[in-house]
Each structure stands twice: as C-alpha cells, then as structure tokens.
C-alpha positions in Angstrom: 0.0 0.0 0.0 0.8 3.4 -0.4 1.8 5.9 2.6 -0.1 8.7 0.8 -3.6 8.8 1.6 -5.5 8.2 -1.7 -7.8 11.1 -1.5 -4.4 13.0 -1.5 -3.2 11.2 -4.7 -6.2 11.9 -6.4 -6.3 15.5 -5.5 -2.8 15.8 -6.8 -4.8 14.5 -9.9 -8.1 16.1 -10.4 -6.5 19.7 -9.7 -4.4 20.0 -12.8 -7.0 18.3 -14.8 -9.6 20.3 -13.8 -7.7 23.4 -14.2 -6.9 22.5 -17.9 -10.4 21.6 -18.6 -11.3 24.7 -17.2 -8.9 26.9 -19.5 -9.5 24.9 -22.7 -13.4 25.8 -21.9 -12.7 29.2 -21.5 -11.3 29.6 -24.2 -13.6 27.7 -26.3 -16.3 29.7 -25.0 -14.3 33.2 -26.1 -14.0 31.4 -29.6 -17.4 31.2 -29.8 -19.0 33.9 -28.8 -16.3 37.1 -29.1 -17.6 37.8 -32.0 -21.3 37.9 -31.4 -20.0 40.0 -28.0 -18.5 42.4 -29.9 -20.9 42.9 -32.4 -23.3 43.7 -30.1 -21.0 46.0 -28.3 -20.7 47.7 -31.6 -24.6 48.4 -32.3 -24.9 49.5 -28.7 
C-alpha cells in the first residue's frame, strides 16, 4: 500500500486536470461567442 492517503493522490490528480479543462473551456467559450460580443458591443 501506499503511505499517501489516496484522497491525496487523487487531489494531486483532479487539480491539474480540472484546471486544464477549465482553460481549454474558456477559451472555447471566447472562440465562440467574441464575435457575437463584440458585435453587439458595436450596435450598442
């Protein structure tokens, strides 16, 4: 067995994971709508 406790390991993990999902969503989500975004910031 391991000394570390496994919710430790699996913190070590999730958190970088989760961080890149994170990012790659953000940025998918500027991707798609900047362009509406600004647009409408343009009419305004």
């Amino acid at each position: 067995m391991d000394s570390k406790r496994p919710e430790q390991s699996f913190s070590d993990i999730a958190t970088p994971i989760a961080k890149q999902l994170r990012m790659s969503l953000a940025s998918m989500y500027n991707t798609k709508y900047k362009g509406r975004y600004d647009k409408e910031n343009k009419n305004a």
